[in-house]
C-alpha positions as CSV (number, residue, x, y, z in Angstrom):
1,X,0.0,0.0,0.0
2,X,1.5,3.2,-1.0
3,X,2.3,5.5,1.6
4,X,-0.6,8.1,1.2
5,X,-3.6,5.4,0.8
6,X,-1.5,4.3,4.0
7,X,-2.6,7.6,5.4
8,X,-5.8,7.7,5.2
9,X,-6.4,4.4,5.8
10,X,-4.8,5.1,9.7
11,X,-6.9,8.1,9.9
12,X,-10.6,6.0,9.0
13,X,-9.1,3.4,11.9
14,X,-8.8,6.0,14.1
15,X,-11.8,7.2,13.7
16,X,-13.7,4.2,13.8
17,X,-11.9,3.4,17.0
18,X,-13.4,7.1,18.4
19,X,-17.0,6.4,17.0
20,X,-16.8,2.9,19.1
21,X,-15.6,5.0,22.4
22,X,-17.8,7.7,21.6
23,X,-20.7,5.1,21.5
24,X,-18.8,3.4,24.9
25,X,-19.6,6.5,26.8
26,X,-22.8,7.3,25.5
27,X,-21.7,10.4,23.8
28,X,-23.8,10.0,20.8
29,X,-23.6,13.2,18.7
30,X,-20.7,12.3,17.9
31,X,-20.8,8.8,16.7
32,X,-22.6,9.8,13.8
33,X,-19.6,12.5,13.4
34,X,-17.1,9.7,14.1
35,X,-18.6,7.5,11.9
36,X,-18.7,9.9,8.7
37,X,-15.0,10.9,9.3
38,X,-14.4,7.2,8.7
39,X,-16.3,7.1,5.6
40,X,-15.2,10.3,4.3
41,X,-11.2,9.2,4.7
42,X,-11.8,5.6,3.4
43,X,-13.1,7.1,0.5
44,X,-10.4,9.9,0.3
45,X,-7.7,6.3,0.6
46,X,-9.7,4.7,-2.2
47,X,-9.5,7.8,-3.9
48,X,-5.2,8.6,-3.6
49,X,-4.9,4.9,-4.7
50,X,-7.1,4.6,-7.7
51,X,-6.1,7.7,-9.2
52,X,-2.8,8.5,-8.0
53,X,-3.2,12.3,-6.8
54,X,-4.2,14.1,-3.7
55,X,-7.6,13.7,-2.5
56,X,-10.4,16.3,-2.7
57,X,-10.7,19.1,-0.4
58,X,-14.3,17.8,0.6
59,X,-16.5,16.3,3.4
60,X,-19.0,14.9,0.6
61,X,-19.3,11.1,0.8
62,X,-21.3,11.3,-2.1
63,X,-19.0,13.0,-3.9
64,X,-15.9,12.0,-2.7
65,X,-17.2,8.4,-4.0
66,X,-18.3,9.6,-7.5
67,X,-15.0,11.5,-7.9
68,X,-13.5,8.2,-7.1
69,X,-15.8,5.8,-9.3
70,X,-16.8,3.5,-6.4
71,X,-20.1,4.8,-6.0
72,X,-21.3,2.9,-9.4
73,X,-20.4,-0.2,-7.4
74,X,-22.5,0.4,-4.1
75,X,-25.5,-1.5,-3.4
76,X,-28.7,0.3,-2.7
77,X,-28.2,-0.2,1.2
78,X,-24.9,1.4,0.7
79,X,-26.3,4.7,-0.9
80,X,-28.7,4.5,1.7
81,X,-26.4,4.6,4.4
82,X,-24.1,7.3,2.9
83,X,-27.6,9.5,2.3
84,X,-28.4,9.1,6.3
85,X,-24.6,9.6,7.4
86,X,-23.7,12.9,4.9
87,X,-25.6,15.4,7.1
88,X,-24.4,14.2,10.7
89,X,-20.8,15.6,9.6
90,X,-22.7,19.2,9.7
91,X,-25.4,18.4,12.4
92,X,-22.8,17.3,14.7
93,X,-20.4,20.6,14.2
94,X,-23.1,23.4,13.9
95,X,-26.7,21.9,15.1
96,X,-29.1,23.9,14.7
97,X,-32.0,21.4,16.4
98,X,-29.7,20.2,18.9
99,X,-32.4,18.6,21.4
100,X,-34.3,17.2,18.6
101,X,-31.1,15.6,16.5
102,X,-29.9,14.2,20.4
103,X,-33.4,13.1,20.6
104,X,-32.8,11.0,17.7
105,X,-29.6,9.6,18.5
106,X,-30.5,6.8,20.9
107,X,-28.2,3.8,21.1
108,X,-29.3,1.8,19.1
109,X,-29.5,4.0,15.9
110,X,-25.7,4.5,16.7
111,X,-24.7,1.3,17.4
112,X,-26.9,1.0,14.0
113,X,-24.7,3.6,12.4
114,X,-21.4,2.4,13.9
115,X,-22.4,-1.6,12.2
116,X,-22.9,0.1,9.0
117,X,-20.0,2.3,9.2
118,X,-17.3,-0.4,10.2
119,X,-18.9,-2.7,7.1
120,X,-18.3,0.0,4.5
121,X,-15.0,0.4,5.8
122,X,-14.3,-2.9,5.6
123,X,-15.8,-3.1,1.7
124,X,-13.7,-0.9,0.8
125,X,-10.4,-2.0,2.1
126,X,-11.1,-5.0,0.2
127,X,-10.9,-3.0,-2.2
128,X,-7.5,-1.2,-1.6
């Protein structure tokens, strides 16, 4: 693996890793958050390796995976999931309906979140 597919590979561990805590200690605004960053830099190491330059300057999963031509290969379940995570990446930084998104978040919709999240990864390194 080259050394910047490397990269970003680390970094979507690590972030995993912080969405599992983060769902540990109940702090579930940001397992959502966690779980996107994960995403967003597994997609950004599919990215660097398939094409060979520097990843986009963008927290779009959608787009980040279009830019990198995996999104043709996602099953419906797989769109699905990146359609529910893109906007935690923004609700968690700036929410504007705090109580209601927290509300939302119960444990099991993150530990929901988290399962999908780590299986993405995972597809995707396969793909690496």
């Amino acid at each position: 693996m080259r050394n910047n597919t490397k990269y970003w590979t680390e970094l979507s561990d690590y972030d995993i890793k912080t969405a599992e805590a983060m769902l540990a200690s109940k702090r579930y605004l940001y397992v959502g958050f966690m779980a996107h960053q994960a995403i967003e830099k597994i997609l950004k190491a599919y990215f660097v390796h398939i094409k060979n330059e520097t990843a986009p300057f963008s927290h779009s999963l959608s787009f980040l995976a279009k830019q990198s031509d995996i999104f043709k290969n996602f099953s419906e379940p797989q769109k699905n999931f990146i359609d529910l995570l893109e906007p935690l990446n923004i609700e968690a930084r700036y929410p504007t309906h705090k109580q209601q998104l927290m509300e939302s978040l119960t444990q099991e919709r993150c530990a929901e979140i988290l399962k999908n999240a780590q299986e993405l990864q995972r597809w995707i390194m396969q793909k690496l």
